[in-house]
N, C-alpha and C positions, 0 to 999 in steps of 0.2 A: 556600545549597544549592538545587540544580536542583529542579521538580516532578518527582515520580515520572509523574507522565501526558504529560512531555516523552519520558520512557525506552518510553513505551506504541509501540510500530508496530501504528499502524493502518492497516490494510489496505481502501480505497476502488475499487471497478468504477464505471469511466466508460468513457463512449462519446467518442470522438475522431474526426469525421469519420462512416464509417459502421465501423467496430471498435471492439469492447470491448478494453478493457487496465485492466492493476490497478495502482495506484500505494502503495506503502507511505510512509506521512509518519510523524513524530513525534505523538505520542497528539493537541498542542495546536497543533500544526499548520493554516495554513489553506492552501488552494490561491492561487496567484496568478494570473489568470488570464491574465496578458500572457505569463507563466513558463511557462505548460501550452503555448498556443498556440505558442510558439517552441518548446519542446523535444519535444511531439509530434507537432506539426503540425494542431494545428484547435484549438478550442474544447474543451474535458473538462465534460460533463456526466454527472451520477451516473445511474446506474443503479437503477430500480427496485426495492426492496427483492426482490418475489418472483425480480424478472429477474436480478437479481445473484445471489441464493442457488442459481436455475436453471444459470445458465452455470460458478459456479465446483463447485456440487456440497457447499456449506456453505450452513451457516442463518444468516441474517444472526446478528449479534454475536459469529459463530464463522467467518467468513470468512478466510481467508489464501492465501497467494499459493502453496501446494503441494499436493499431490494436486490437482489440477484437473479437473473433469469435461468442460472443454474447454478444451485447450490456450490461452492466452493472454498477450500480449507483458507483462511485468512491470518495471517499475519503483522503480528507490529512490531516496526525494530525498536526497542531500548530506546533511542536517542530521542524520541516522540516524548518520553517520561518528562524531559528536562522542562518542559513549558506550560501553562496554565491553562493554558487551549493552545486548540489548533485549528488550521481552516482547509477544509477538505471542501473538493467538488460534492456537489449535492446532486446528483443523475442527470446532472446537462449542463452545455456548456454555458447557462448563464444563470446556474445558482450555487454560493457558497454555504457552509453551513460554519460557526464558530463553537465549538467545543473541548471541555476538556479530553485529555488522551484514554485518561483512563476508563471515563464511561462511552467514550468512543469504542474503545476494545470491547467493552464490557457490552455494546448495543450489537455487534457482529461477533460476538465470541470468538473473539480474535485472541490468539497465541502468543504472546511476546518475545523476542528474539533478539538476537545478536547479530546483523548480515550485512552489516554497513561499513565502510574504512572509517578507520577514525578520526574525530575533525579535530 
């Protein structure tokens, strides 16, 4: 049986170049970085805890890729596809939300991708 913290989307602010974008991975997920550089185009470095909580309008460990306090490009990696839901932060640190991935993307017009190492 899978970990439950595989089914976790976590939701990650990096800077790409000079733009913020948010990428949602599986809870144990790590980034790849040859993977990030080809599919977003530079280097993805994290974002500053206070800087992240500023630009998306959540408190760090309650960040997610809806309600945004400033608009930004979102991404889902692939590996998200493999589960029936998932459970992401819900804009604070004390609400989750359960849904499937796909209308997940589809509620933030999130981009699907390839930027994780392989598990």
């Amino acid at each position: 049986m899978e970990s439950l913290a595989r089914q976790v989307a976590k939701t990650l602010t990096l800077r790409v170049t000079d733009h913020a974008v948010i990428v949602v991975t599986c809870g144990d997920a790590r980034l790849d970085n040859r993977k990030v550089k080809d599919a977003l185009g530079g280097k993805g470095r994290m974002l500053p805890g206070l800087e992240a909580s500023e630009i998306t309008g959540h408190p760090v460990g309650g960040i997610a890729p809806f309600c945004l306090a400033t608009p930004l490009p979102v991404f889902f990696d692939i590996q998200l596809k493999r589960f029936e839901e998932v459970v992401t932060a819900g804009g604070s640190t004390h609400a989750a939300i359960r849904i499937p991935p796909d209308r997940f993307a589809q509620l933030v017009n999130a981009k699907w991708v390839d930027v994780c190492k392989d598990t």
